[in-house]
Residue frames relative to the residue before (quaternion, step in Angstrom):
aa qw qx qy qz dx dy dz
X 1.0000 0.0000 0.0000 0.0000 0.00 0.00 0.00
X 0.2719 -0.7846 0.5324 0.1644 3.50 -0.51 0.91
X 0.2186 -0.6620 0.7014 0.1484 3.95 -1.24 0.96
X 0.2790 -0.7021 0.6551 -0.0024 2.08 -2.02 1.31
X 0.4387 -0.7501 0.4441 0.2184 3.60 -0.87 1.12
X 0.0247 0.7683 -0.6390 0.0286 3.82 -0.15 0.74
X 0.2011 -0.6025 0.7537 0.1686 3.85 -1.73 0.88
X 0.2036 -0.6006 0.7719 0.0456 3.70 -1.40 1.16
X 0.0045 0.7003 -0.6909 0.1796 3.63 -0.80 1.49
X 0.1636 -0.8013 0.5524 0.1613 3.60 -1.19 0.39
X 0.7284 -0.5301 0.1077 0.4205 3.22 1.46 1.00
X 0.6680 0.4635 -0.3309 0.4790 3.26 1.32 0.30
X 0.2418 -0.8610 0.4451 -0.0456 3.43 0.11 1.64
X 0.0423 0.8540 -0.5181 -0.0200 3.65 -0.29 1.09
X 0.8035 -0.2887 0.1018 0.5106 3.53 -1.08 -0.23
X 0.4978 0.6797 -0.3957 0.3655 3.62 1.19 -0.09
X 0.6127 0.5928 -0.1807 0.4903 3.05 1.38 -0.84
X 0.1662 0.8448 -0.5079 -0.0272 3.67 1.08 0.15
X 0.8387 0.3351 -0.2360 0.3587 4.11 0.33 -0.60
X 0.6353 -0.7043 0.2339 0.2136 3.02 1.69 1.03
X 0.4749 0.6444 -0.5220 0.2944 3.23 1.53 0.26
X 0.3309 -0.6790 0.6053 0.2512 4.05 -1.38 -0.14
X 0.2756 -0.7088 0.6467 -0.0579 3.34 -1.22 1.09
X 0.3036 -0.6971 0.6247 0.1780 3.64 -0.87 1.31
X 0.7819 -0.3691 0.3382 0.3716 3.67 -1.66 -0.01
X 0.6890 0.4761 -0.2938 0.4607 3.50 1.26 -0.73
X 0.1920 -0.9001 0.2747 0.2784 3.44 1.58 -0.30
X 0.2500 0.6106 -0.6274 0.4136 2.61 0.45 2.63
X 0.6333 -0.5171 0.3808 0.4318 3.26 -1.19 0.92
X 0.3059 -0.8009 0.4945 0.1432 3.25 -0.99 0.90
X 0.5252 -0.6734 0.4399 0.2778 4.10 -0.27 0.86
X 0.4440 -0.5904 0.6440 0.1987 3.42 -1.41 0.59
X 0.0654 -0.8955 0.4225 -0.1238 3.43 -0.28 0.86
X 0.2500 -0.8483 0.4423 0.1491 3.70 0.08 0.61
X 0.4164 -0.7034 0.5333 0.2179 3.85 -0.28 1.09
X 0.1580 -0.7585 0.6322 0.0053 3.66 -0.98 0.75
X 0.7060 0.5357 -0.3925 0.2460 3.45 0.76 -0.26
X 0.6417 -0.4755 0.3036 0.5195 3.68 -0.98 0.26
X 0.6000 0.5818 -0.4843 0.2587 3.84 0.27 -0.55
X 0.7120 0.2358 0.0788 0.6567 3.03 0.83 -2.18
X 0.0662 0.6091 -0.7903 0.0031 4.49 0.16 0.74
X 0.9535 0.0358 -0.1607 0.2525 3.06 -2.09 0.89
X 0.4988 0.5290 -0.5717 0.3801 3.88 1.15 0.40
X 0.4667 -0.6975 0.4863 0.2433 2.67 -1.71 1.04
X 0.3734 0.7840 -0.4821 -0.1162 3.64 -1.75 -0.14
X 0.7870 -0.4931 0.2471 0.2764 3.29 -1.54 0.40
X 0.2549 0.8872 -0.3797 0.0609 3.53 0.05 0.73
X 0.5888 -0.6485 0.1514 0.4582 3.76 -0.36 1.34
X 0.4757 -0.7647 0.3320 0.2806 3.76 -0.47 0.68
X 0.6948 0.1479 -0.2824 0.6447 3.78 1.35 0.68
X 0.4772 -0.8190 0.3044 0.0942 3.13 1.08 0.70
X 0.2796 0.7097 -0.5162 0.3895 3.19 1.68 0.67
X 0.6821 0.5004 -0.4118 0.3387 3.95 0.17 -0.44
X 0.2259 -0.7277 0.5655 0.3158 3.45 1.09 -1.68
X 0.5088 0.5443 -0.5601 0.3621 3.52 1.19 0.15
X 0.2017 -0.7273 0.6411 -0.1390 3.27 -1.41 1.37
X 0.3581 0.7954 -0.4867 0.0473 3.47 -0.85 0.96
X 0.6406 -0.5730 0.3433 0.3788 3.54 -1.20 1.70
X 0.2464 -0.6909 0.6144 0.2906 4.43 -0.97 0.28
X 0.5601 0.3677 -0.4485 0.5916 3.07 -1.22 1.00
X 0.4480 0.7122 -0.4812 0.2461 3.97 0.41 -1.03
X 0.1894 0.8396 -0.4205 -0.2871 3.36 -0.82 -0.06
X 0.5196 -0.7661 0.2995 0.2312 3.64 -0.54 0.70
């Protein structure tokens, strides 16, 4: 059976975090993602990548 290495983060990335990557609640790498909607057209952000968690966060954001 092969293991799999997962990071569980609640969005608050410190110096541990050194290559700046983001992690969703389910602790998969979360995707860069481009907003489409009329409020926010073209802002970018970080949002879990099968969206089972709902963990959702604005780039640029800081924590």
């Amino acid at each position: 059976m092969a293991s799999t290495s997962r990071r569980s983060t609640s969005g608050s990335y410190s110096s541990g975090n050194v290559t700046g990557e983001h992690f969703c609640k389910c602790g998969l790498r979360a995707l860069l993602q481009v907003s489409n909607s009329i409020a926010n057209p073209g802002r970018k952000y970080y949002a879990c990548p099968v969206r089972r968690c709902g963990w959702f966060r604005w780039a640029g954001q800081t924590f």
